[in-house]
CHARMM-style PDB file with segment names, atoms N, HN, CA, C and O in Angstrom:
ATOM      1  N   UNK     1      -0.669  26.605  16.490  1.00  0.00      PROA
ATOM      2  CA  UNK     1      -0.610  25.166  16.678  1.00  0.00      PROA
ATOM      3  C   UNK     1      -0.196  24.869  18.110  1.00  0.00      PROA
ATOM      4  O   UNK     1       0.483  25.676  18.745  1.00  0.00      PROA
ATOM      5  N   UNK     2      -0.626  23.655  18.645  1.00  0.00      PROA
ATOM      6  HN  UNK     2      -1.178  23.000  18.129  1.00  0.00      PROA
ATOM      7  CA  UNK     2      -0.740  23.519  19.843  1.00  0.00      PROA
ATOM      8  C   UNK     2       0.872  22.908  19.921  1.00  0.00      PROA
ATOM      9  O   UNK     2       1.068  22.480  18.783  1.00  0.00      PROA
ATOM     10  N   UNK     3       1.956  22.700  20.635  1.00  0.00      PROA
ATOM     11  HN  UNK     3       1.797  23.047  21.559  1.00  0.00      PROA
ATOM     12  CA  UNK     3       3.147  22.867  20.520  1.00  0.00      PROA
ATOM     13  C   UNK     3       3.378  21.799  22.153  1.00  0.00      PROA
ATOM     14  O   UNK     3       3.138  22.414  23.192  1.00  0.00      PROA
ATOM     15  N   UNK     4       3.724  20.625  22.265  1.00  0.00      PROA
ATOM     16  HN  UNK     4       3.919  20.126  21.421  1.00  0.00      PROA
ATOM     17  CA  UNK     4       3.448  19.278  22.952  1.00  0.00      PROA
ATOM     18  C   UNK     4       5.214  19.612  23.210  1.00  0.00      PROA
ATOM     19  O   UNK     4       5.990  19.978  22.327  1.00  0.00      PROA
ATOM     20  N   UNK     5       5.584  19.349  24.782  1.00  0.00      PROA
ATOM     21  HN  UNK     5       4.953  19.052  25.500  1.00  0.00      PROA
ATOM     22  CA  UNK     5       7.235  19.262  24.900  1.00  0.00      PROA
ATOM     23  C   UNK     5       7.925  18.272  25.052  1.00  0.00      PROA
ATOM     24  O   UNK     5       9.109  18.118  24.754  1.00  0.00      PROA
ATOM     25  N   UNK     6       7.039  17.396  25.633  1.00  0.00      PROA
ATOM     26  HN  UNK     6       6.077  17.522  25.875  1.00  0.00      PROA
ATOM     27  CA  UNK     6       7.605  15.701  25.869  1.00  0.00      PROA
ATOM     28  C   UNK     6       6.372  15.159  26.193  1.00  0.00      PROA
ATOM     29  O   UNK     6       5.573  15.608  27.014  1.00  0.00      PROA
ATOM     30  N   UNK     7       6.225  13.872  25.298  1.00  0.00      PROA
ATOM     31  HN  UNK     7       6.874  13.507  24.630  1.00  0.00      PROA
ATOM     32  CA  UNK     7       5.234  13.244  25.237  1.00  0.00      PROA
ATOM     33  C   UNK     7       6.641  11.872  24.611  1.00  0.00      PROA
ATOM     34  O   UNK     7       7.805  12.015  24.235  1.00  0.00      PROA
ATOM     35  N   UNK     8       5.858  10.802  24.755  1.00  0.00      PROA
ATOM     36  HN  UNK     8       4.912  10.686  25.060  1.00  0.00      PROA
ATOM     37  CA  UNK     8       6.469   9.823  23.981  1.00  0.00      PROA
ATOM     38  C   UNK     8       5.948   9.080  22.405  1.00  0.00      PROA
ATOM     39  O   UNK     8       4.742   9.184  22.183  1.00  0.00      PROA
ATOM     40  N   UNK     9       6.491   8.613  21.716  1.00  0.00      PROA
ATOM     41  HN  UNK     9       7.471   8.529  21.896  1.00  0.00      PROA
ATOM     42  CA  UNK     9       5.531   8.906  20.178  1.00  0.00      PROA
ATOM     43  C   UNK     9       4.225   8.213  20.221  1.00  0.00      PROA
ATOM     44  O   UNK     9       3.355   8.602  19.442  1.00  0.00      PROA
ATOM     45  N   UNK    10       3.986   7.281  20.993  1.00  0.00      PROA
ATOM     46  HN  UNK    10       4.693   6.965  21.626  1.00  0.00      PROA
ATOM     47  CA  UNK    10       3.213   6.538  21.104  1.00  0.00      PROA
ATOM     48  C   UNK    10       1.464   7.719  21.410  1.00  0.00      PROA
ATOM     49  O   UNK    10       0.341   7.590  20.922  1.00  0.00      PROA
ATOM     50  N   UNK    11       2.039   8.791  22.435  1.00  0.00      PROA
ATOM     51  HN  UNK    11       2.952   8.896  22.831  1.00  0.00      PROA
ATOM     52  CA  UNK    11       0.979   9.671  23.003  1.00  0.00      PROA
ATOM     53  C   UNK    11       0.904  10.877  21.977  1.00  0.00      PROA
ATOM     54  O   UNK    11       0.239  11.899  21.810  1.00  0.00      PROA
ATOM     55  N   UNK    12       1.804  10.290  21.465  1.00  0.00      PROA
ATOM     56  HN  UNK    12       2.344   9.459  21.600  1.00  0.00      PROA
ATOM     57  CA  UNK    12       1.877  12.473  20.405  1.00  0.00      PROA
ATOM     58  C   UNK    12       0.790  11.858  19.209  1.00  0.00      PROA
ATOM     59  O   UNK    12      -0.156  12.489  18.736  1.00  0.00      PROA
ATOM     60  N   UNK    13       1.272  10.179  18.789  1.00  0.00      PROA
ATOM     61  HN  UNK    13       2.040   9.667  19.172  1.00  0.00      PROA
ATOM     62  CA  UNK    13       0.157   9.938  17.614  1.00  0.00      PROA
ATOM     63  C   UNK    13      -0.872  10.073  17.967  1.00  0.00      PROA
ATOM     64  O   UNK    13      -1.631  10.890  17.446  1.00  0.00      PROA
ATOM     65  N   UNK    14      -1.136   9.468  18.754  1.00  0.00      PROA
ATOM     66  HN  UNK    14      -0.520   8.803  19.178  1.00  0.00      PROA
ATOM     67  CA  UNK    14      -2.900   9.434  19.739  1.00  0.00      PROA
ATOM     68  C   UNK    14      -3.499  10.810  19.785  1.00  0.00      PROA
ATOM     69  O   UNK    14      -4.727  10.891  19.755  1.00  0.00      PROA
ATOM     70  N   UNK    15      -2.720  11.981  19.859  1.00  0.00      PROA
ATOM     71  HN  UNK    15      -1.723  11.915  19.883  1.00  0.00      PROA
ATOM     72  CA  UNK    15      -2.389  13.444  20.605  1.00  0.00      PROA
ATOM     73  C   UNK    15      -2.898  13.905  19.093  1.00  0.00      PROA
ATOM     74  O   UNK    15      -3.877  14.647  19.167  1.00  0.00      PROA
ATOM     75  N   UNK    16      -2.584  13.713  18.136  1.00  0.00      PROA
ATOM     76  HN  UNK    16      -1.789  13.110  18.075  1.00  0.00      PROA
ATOM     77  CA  UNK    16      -2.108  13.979  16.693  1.00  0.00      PROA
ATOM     78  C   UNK    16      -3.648  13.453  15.964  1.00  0.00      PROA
ATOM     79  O   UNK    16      -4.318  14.255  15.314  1.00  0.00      PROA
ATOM     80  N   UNK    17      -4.025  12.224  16.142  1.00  0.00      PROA
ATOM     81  HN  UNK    17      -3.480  11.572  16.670  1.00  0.00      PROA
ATOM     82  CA  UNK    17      -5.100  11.744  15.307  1.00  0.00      PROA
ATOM     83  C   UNK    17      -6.584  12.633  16.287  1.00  0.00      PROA
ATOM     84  O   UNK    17      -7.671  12.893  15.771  1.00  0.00      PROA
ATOM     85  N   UNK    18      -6.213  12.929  17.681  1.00  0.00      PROA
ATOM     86  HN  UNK    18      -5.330  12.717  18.101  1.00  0.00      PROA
ATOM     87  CA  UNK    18      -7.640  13.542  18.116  1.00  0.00      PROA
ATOM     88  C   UNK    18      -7.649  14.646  17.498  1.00  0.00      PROA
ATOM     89  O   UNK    18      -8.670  14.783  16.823  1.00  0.00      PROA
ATOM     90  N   UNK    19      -6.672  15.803  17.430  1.00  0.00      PROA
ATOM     91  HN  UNK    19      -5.844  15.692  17.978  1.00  0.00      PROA
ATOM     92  CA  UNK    19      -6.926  16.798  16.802  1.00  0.00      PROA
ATOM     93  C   UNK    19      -7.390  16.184  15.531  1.00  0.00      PROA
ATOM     94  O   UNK    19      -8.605  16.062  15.367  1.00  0.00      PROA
ATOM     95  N   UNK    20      -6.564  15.781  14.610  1.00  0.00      PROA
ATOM     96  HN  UNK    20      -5.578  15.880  14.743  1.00  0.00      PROA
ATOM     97  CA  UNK    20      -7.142  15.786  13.247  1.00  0.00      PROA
ATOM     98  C   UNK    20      -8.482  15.500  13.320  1.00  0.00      PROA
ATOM     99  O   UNK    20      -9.238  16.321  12.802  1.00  0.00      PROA
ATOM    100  N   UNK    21      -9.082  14.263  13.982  1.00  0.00      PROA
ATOM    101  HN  UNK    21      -8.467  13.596  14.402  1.00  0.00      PROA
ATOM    102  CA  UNK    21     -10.706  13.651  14.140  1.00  0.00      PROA
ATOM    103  C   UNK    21     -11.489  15.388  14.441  1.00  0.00      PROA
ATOM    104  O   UNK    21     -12.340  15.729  13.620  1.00  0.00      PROA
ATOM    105  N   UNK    22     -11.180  16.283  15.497  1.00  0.00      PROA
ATOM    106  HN  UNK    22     -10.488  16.006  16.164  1.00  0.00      PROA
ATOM    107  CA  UNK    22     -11.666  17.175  15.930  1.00  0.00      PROA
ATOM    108  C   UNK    22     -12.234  18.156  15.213  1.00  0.00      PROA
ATOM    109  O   UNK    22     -13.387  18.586  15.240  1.00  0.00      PROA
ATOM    110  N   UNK    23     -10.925  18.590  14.309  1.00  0.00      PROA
ATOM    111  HN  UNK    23      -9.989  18.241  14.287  1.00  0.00      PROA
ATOM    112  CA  UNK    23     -10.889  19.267  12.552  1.00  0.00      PROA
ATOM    113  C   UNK    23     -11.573  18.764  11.861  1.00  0.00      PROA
ATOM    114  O   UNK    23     -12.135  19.554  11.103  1.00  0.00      PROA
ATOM    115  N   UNK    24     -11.928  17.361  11.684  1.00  0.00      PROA
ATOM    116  HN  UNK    24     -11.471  16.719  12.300  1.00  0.00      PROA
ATOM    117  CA  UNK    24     -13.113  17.025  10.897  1.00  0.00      PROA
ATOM    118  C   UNK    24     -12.468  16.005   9.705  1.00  0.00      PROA
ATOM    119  O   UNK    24     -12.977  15.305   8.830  1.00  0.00      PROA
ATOM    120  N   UNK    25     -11.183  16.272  10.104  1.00  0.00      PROA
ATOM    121  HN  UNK    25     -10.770  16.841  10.815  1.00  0.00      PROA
ATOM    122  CA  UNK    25     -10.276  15.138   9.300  1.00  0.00      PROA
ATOM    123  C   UNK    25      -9.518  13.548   9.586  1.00  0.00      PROA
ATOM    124  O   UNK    25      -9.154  13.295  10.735  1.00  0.00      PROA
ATOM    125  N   UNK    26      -9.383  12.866   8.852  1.00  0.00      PROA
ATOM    126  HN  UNK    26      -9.679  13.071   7.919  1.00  0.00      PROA
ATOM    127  CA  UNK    26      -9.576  11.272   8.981  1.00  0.00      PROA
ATOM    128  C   UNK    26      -8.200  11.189  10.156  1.00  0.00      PROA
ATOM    129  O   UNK    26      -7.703  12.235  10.572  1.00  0.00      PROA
ATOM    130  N   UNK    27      -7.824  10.191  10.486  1.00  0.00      PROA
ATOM    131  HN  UNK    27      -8.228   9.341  10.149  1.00  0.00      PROA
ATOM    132  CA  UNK    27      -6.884   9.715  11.391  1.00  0.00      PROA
ATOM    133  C   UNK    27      -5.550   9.179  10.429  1.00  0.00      PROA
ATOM    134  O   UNK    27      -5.875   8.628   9.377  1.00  0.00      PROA
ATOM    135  N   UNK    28      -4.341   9.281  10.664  1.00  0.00      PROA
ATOM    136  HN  UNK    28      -4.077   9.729  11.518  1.00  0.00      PROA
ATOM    137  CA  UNK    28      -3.327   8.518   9.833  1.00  0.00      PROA
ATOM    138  C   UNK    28      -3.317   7.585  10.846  1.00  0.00      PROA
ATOM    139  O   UNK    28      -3.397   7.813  12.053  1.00  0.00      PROA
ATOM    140  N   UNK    29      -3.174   6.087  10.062  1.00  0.00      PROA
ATOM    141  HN  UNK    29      -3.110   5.902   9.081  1.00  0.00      PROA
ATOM    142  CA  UNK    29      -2.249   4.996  10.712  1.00  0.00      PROA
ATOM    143  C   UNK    29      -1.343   4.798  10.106  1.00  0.00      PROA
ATOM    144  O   UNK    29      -1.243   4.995   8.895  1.00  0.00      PROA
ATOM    145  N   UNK    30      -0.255   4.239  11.057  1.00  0.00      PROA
ATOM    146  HN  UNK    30      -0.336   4.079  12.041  1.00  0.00      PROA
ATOM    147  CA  UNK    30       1.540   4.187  11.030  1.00  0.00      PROA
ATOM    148  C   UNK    30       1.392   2.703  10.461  1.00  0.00      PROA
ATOM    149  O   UNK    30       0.991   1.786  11.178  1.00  0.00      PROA
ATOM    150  N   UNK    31       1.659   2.571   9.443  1.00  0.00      PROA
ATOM    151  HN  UNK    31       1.985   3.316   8.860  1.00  0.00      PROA
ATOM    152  CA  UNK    31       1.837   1.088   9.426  1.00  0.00      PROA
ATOM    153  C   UNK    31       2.834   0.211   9.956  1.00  0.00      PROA
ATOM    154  O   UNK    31       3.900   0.722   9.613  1.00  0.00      PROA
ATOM    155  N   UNK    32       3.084  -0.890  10.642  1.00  0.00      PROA
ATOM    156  HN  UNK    32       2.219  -1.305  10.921  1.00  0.00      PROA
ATOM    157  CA  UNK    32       3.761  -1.291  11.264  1.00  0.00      PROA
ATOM    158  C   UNK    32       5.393  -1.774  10.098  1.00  0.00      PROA
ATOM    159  O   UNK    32       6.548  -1.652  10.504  1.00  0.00      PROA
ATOM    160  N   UNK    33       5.183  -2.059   9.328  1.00  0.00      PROA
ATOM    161  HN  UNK    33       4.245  -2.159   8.998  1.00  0.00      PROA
ATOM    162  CA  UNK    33       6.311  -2.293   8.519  1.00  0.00      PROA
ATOM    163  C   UNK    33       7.073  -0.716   8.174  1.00  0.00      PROA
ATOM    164  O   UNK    33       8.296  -0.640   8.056  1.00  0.00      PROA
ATOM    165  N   UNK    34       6.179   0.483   8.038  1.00  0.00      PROA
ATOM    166  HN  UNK    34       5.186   0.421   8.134  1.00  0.00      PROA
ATOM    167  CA  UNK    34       7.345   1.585   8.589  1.00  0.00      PROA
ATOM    168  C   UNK    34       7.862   2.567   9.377  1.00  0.00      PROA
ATOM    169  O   UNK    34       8.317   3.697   9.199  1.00  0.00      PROA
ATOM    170  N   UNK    35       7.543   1.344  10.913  1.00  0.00      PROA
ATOM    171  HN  UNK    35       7.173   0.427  11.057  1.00  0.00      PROA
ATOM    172  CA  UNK    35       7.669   2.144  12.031  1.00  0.00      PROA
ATOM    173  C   UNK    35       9.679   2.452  12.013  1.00  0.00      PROA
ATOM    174  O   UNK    35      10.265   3.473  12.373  1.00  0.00      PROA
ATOM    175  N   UNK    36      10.000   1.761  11.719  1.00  0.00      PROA
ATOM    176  HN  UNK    36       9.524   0.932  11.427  1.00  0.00      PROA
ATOM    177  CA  UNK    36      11.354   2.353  11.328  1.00  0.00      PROA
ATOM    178  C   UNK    36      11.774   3.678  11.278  1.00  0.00      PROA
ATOM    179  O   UNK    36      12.207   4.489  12.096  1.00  0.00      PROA
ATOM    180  N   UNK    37      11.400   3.667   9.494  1.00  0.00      PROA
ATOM    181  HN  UNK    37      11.048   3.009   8.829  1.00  0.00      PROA
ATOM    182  CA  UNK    37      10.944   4.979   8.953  1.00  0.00      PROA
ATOM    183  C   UNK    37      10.700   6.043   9.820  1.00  0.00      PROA
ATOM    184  O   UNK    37      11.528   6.938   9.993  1.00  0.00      PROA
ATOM    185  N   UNK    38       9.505   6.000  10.434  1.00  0.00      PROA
ATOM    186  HN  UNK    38       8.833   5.273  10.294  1.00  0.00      PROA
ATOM    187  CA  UNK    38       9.311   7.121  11.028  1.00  0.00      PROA
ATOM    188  C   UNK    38       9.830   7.518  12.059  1.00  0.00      PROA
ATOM    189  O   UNK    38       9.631   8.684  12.399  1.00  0.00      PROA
ATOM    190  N   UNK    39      10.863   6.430  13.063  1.00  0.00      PROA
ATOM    191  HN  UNK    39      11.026   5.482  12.787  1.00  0.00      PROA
ATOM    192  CA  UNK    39      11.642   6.814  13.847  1.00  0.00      PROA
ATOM    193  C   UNK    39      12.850   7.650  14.031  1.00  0.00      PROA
ATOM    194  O   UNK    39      13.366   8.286  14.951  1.00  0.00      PROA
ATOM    195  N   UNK    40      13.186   7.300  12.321  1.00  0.00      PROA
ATOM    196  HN  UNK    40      12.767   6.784  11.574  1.00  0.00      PROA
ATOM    197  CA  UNK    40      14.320   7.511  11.868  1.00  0.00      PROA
ATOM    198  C   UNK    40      14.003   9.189  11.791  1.00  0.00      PROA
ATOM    199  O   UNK    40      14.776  10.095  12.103  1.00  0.00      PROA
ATOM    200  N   UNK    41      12.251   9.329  11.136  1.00  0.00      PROA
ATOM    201  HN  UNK    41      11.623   8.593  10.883  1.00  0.00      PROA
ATOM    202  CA  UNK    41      12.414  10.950  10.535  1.00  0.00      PROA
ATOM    203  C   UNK    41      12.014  11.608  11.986  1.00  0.00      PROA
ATOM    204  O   UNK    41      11.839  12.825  11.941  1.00  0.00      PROA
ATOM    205  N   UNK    42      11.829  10.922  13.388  1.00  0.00      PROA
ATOM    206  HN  UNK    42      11.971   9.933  13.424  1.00  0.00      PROA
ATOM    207  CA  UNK    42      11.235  11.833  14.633  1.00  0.00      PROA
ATOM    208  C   UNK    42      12.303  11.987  14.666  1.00  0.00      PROA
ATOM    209  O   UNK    42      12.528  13.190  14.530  1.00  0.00      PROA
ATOM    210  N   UNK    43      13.387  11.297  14.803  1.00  0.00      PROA
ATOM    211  HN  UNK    43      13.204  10.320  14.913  1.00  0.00      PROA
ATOM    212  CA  UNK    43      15.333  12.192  15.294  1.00  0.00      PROA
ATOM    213  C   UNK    43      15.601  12.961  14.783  1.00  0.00      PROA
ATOM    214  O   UNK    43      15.929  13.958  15.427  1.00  0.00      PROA
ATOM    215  N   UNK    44      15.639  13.010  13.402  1.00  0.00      PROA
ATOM    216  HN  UNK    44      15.373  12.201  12.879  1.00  0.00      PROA
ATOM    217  CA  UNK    44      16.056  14.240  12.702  1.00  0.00      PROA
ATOM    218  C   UNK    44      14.883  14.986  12.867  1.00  0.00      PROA
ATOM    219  O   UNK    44      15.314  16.139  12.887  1.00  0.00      PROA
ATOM    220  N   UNK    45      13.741  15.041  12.990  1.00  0.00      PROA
ATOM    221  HN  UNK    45      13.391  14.104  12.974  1.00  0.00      PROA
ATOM    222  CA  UNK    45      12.803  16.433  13.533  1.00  0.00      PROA
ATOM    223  C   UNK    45      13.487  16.891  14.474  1.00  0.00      PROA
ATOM    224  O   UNK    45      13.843  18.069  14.438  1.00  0.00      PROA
ATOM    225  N   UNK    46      13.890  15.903  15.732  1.00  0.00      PROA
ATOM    226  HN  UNK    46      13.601  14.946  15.760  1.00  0.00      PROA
ATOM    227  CA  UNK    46      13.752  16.288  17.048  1.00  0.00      PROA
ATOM    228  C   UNK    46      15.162  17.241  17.500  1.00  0.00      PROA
ATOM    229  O   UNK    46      15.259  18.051  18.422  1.00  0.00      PROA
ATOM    230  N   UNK    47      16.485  16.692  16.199  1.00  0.00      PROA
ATOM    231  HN  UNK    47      16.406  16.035  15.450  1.00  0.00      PROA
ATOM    232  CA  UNK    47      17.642  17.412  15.881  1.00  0.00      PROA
ATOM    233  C   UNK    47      17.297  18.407  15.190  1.00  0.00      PROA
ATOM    234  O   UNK    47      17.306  19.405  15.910  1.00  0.00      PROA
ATOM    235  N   UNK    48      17.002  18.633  14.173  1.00  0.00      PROA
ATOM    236  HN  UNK    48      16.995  17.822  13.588  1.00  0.00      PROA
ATOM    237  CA  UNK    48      16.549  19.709  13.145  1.00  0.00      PROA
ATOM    238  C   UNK    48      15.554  20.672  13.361  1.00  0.00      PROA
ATOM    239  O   UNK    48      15.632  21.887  13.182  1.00  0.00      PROA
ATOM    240  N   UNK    49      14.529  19.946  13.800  1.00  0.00      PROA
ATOM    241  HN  UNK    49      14.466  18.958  13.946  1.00  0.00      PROA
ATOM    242  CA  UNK    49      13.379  21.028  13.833  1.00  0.00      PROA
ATOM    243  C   UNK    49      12.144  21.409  12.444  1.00  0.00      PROA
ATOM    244  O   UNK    49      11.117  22.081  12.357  1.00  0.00      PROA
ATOM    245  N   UNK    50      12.912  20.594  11.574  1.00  0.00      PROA
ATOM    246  HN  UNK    50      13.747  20.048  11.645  1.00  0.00      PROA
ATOM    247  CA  UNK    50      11.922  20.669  10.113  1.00  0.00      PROA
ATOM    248  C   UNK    50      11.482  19.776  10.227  1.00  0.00      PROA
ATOM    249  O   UNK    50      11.934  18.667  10.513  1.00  0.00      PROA
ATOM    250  N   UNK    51       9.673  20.438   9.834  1.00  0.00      PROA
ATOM    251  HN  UNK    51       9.305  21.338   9.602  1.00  0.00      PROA
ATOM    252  CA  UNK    51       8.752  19.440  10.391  1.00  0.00      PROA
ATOM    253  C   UNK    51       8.301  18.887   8.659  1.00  0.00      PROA
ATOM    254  O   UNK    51       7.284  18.202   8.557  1.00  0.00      PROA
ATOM    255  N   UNK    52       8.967  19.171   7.599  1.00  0.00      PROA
ATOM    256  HN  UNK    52       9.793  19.728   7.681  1.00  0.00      PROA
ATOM    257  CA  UNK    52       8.899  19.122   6.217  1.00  0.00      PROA
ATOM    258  C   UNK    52       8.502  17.449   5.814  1.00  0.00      PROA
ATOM    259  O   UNK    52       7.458  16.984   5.356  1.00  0.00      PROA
ATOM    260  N   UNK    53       9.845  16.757   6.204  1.00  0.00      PROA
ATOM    261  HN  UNK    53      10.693  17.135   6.575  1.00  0.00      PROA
ATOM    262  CA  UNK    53      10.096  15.612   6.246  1.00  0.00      PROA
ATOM    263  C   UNK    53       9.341  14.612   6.881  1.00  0.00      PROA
ATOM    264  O   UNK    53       9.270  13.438   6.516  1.00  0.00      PROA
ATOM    265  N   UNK    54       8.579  15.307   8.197  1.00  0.00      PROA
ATOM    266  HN  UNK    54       8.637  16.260   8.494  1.00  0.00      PROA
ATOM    267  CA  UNK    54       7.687  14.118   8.877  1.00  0.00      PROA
ATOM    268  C   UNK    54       6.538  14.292   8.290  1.00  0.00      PROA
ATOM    269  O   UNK    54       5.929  13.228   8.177  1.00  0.00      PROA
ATOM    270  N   UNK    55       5.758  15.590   7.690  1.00  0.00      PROA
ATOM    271  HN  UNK    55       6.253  16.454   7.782  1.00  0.00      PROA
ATOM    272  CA  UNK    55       4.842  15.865   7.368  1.00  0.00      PROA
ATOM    273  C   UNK    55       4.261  15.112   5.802  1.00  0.00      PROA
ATOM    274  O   UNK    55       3.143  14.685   5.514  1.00  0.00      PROA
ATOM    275  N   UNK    56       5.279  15.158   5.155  1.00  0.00      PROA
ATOM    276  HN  UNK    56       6.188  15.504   5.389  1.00  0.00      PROA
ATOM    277  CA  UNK    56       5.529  14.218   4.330  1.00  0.00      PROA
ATOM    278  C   UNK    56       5.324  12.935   3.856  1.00  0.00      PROA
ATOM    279  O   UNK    56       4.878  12.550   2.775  1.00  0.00      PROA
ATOM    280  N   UNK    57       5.969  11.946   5.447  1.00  0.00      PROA
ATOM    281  HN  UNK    57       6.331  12.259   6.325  1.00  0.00      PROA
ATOM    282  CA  UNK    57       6.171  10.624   5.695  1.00  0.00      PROA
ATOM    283  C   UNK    57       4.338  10.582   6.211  1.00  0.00      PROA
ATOM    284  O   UNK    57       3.622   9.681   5.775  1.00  0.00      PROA
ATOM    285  N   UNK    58       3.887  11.447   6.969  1.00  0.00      PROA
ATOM    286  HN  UNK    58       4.468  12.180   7.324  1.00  0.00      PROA
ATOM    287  CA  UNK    58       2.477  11.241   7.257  1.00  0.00      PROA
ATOM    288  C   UNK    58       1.423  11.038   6.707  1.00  0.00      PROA
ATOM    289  O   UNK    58       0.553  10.192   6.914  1.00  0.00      PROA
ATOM    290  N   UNK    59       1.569  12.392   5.486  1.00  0.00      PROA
ATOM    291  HN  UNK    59       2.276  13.079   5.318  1.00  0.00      PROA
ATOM    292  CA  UNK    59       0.480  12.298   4.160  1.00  0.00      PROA
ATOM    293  C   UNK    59       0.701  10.842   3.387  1.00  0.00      PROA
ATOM    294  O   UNK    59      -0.306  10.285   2.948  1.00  0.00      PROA
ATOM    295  N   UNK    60       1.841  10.292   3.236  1.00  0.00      PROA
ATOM    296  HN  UNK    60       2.658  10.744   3.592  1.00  0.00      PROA
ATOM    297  CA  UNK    60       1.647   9.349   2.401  1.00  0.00      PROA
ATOM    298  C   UNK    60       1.426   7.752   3.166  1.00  0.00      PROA
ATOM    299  O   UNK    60       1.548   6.702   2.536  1.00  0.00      PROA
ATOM    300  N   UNK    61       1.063   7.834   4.722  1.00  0.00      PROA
ATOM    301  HN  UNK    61       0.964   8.688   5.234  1.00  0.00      PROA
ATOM    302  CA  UNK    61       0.394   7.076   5.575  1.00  0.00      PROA
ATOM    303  C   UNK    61      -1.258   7.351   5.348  1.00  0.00      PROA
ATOM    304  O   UNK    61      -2.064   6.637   5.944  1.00  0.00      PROA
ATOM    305  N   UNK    62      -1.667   8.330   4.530  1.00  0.00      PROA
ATOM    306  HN  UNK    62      -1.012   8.910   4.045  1.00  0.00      PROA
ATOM    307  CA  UNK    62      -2.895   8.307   4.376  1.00  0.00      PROA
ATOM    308  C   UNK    62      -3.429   7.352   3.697  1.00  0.00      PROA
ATOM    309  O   UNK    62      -2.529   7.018   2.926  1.00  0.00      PROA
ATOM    310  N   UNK    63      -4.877   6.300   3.372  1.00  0.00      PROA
ATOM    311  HN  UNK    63      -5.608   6.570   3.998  1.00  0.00      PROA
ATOM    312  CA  UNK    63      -5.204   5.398   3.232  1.00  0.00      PROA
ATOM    313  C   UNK    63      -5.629   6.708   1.952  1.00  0.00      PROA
ATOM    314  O   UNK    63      -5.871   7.892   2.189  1.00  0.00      PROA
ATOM    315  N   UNK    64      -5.610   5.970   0.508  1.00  0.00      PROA
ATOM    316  HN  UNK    64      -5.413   5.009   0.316  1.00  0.00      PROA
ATOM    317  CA  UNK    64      -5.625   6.126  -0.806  1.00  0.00      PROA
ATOM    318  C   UNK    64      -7.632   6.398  -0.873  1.00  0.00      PROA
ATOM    319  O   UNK    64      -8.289   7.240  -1.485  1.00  0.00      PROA
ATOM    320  N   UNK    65      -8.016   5.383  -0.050  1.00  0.00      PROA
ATOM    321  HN  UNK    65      -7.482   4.699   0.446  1.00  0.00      PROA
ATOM    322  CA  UNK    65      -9.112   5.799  -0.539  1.00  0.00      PROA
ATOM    323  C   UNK    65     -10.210   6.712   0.700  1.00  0.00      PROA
ATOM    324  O   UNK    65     -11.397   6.918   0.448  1.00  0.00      PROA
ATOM    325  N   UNK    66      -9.647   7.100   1.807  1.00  0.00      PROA
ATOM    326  HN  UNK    66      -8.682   6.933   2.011  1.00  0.00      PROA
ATOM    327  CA  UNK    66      -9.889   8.378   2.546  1.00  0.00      PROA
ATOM    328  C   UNK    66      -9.540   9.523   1.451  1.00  0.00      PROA
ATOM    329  O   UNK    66     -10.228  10.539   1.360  1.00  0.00      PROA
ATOM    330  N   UNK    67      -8.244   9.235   0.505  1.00  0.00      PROA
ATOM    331  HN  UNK    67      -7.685   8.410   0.579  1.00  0.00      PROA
ATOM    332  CA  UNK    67      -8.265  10.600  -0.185  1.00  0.00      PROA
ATOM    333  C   UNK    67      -9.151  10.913  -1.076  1.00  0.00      PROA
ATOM    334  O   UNK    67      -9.264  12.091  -1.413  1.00  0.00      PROA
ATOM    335  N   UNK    68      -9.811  10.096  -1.533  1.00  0.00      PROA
ATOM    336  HN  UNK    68      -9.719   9.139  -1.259  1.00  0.00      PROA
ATOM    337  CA  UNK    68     -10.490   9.824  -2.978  1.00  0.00      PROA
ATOM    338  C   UNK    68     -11.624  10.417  -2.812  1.00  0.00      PROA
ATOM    339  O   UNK    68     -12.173  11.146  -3.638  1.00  0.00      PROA
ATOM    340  N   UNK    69     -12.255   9.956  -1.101  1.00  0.00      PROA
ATOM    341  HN  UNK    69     -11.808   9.363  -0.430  1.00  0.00      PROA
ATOM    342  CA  UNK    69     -13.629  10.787  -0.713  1.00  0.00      PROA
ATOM    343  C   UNK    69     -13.332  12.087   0.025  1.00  0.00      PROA
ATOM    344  O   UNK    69     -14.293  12.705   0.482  1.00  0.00      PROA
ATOM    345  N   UNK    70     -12.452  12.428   0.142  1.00  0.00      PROA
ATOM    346  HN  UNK    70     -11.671  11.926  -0.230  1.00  0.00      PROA
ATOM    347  CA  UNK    70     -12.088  13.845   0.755  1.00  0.00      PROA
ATOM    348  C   UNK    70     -12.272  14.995  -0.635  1.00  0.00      PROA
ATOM    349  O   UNK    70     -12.642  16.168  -0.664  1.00  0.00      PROA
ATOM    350  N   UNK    71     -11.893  14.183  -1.555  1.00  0.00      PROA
ATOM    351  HN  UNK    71     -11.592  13.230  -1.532  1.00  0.00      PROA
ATOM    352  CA  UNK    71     -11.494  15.146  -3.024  1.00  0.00      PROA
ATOM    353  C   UNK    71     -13.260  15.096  -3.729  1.00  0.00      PROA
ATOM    354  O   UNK    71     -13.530  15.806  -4.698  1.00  0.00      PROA
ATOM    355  N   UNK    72     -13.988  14.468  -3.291  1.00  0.00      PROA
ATOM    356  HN  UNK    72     -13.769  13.891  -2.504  1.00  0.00      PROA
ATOM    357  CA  UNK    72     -15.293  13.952  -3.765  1.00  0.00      PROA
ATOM    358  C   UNK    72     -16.079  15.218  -3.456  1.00  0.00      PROA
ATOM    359  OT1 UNK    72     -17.286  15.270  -3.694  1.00  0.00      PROA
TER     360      UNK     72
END
């Protein structure tokens, strides 16, 4: 995995959805009501290092019906 050292979140998502598009897989959007949220889980990544928790918060930013035709 390609391993980014400072970027700001704004460039890592952007950074984050080209790969996925590249792979052949859909883009997550952050919804704005839980940009919070995810700020909250980049500190504790950025303290911790477990990427468990963001990975997590991401999949379930997936749009319900991107999953529906992925599983199709």
């Amino acid at each position: 995995m390609w391993k980014i050292q400072d970027v700001n979140k704004r460039m890592g998502r952007f950074i984050m959805n080209g790969l996925l598009l590249s792979a052949g897989y859909p883009v997550i959007n952050l919804p704005a009501k839980r940009q919070l949220e995810f700020n909250q889980l980049m500190l504790a990544f950025y303290e911790s290092g477990d990427q468990k928790p963001m990975n997590t918060f991401l999949r379930s930013c997936l749009d319900e019906r991107i999953i529906k035709i992925m599983k199709a």
